[in-house]
C-alpha positions in Angstrom: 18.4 5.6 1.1 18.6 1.9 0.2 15.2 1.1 -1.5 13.1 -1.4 -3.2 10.4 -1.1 -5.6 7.8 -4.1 -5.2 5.8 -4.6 -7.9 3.3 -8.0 -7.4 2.1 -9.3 -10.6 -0.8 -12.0 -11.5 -0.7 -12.1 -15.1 0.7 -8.8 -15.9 2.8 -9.8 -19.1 2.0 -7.3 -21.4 3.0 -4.5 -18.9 5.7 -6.1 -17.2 9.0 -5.1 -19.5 7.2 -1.4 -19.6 7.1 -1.0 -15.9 10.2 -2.4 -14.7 12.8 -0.7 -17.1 10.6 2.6 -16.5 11.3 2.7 -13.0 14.6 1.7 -13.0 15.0 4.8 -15.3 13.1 6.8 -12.8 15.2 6.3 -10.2 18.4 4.8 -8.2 16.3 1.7 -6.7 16.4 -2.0 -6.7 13.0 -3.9 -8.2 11.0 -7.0 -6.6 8.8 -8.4 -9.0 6.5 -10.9 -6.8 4.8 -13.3 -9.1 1.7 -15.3 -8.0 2.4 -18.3 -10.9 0.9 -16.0 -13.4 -0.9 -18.8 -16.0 0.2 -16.1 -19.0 4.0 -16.6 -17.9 4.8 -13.6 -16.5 6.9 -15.1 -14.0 9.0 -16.6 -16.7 9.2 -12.8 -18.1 10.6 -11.4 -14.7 13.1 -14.3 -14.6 14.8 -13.2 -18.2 14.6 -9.3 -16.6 16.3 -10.6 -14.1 18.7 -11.9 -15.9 19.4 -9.4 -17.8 19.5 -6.8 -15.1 21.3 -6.7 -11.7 19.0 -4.0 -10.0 16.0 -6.6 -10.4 15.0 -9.5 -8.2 12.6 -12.4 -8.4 10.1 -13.7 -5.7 7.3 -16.5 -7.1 5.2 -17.7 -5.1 2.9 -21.1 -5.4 -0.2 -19.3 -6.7 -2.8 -16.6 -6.0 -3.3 -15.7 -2.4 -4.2 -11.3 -2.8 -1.7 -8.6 -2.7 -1.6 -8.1 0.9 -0.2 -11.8 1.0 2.3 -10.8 -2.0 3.2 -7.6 0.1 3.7 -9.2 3.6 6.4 -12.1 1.8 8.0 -9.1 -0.1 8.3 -7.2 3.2 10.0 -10.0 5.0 12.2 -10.5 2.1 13.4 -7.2 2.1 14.0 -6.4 5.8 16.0 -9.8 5.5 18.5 -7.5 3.0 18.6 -4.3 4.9 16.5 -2.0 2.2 15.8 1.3 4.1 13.0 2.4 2.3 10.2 -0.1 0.4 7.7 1.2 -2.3 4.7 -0.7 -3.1 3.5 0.0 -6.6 1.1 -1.7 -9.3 2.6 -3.4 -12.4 -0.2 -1.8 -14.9 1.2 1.7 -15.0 -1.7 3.3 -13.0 1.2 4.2 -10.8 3.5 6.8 -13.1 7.0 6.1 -12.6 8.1 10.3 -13.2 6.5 10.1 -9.7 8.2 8.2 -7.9 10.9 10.1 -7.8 9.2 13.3 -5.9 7.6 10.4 -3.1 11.4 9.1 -2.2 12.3 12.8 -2.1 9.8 13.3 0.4 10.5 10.6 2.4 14.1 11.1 2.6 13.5 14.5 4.1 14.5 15.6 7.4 11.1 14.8 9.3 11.4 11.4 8.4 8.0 10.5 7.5 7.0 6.6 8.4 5.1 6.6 5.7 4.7 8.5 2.0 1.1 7.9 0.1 1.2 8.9 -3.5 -2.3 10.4 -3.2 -5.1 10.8 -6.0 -7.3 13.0 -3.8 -5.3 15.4 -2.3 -4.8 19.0 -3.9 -2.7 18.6 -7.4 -3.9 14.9 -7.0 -5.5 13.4 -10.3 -6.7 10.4 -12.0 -6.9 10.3 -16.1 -9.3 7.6 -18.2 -11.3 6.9 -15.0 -15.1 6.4 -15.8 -17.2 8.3 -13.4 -18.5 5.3 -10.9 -14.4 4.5 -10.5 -13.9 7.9 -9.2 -17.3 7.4 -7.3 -16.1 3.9 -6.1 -12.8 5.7 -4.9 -13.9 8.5 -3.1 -17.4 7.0 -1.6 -14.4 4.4 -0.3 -12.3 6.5 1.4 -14.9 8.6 2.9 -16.5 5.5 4.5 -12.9 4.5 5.8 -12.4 8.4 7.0 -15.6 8.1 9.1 -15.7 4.7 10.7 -11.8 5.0 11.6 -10.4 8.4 11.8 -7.6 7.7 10.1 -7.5 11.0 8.6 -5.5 10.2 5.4 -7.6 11.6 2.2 -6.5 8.2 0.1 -5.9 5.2 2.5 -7.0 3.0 -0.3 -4.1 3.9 -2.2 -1.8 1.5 -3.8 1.7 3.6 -4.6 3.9 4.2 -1.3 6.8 4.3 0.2 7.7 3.1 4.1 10.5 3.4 5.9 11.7 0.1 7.0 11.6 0.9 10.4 8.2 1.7 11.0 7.7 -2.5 8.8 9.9 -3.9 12.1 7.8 -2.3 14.4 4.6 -3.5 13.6 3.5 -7.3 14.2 3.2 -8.1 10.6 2.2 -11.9 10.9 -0.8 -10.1 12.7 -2.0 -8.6 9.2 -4.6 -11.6 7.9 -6.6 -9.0 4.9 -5.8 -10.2 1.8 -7.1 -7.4 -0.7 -7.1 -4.4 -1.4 -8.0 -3.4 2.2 -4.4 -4.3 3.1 -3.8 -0.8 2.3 -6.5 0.5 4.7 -5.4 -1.4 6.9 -1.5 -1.1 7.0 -2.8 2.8 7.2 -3.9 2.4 10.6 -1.6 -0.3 11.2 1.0 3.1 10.8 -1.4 5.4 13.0 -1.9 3.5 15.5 1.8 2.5 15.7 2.6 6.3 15.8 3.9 6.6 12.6 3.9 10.0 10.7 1.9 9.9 7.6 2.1 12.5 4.5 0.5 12.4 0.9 2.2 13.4 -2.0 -0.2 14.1 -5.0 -0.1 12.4 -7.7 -1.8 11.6 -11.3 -3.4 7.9 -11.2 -3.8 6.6 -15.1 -6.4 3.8 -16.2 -4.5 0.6 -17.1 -4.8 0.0 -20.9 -3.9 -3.7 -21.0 -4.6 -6.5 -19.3 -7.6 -6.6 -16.6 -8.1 -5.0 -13.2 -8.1 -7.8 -10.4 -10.8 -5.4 -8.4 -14.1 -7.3 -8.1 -17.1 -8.0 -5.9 -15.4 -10.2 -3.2 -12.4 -7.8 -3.2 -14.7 -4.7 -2.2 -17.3 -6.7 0.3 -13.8 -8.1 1.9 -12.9 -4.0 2.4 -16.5 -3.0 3.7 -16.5 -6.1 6.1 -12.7 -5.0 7.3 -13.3 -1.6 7.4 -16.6 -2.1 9.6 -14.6 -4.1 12.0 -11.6 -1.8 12.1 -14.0 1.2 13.0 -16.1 -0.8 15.4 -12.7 -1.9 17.5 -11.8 1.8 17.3 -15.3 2.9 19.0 -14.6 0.0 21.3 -11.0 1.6 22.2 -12.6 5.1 22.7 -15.5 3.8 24.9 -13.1 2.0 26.7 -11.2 4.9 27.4 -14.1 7.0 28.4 -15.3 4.3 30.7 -11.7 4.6 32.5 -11.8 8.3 32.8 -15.2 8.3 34.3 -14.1 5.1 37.0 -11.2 7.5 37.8 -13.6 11.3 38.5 -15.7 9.1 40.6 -12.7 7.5 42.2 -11.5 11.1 43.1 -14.5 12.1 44.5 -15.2 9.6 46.6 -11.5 10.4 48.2 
């Protein structure tokens, strides 16, 4: 496995140089920090890591655009450099890095999965320092994805994950336009519906303690609009295959 750890940052400084040297303790992997022209200098920050460090990398970018747009440039970067394996995961420390080891291990197994989701709500699966309406917020979300798309994944809205690179190249990525948090959602069934084999690994999701969550009203009406019109083109695909089936019984009975 070649792999690369993307973390994307927006004003992340004060969790920054705890993440990166975590990880890179956690495991044999390279680190993309992807800074939106964080205002409190933490692109500045990753630049001296950088400097310091040969397994970490650099990407700004001209100013807040949402994670899925920090993702997608991080993606193309790193297919550009022949990674094998890319993990997305959150610069606050929600995302444990004594985890990430046991998600690479999975998806360097034999079966090859396209893609590993570090899951909160799969058995073993755990959050710590969530207030109840986060947990509410969480679950109502991924039932409501469960049901109006079938993706049949208990934590599509999760954020810590590992893809092979292969499964990246085959889908149109320039075709991704959600900007938010639903980019996970919807890289999900970009993966199912691509073929892809899918498996969650549990693991234990901690509450930031510093600096502020970037989840807000526009992010979660931009995931219930998304995730309506990813589940109404799904019942569009099925009816259109009914419709075909029953054109071809009556075909075969009028022959």
């Amino acid at each position: 496995m070649r792999t690369l750890v993307i973390i994307p940052t927006y004003n992340e400084r004060e969790n920054l140089s705890r993440i990166v040297p975590a990880v890179l303790d956690a495991a044999a992997v390279d680190v993309l920090v992807v800074d939106d022209a964080s205002p409190d200098g933490t692109g500045r920050l990753a630049d001296d890591i950088a400097a310091r460090e040969t397994r970490v990398q650099v990407l700004h970018r001209r100013g807040k655009e949402g994670l899925g747009r920090a993702y997608l440039a991080a993606f193309t970067w790193a297919l550009q450099r022949e990674y094998t394996h890319l993990v997305e995961m959150d610069a606050d420390l929600s995302h444990r890095p004594e985890d990430l080891p046991r998600l690479l291990a999975r998806a360097n197994q034999s079966d090859a999965p396209d893609l590993v989701i570090g899951s909160r709500w799969v058995r073993h699966g755990a959050v710590e320092n969530w207030p109840l309406h986060r947990q509410l917020l969480s679950r109502g979300s991924n039932l409501y994805v469960h049901l109006l798309t079938g993706v049949g994944v208990a934590d599509a809205t999760a954020g810590f994950r590992v893809y092979r690179a292969d499964i990246l190249r085959a889908l149109d990525l320039d075709a991704v336009t959600s900007a938010g948090y639903s980019f996970q959602v919807d890289m999900t069934l970009r993966v199912r519906e691509a073929g892809g084999a899918i498996v969650e690994v549990p693991i234990t999701f901690v509450e930031r303690t510093e600096g502020h969550s970037k989840m807000d009203g526009p992010i979660i009406l931009e995931s219930i609009r998304n995730t309506a019109l990813w589940g109404a083109r799904r019942r569009g695909r099925q009816l259109a295959r009914w419709c075909a089936r029953r054109g071809g019984l009556r075909s075969g009975r009028a022959g």
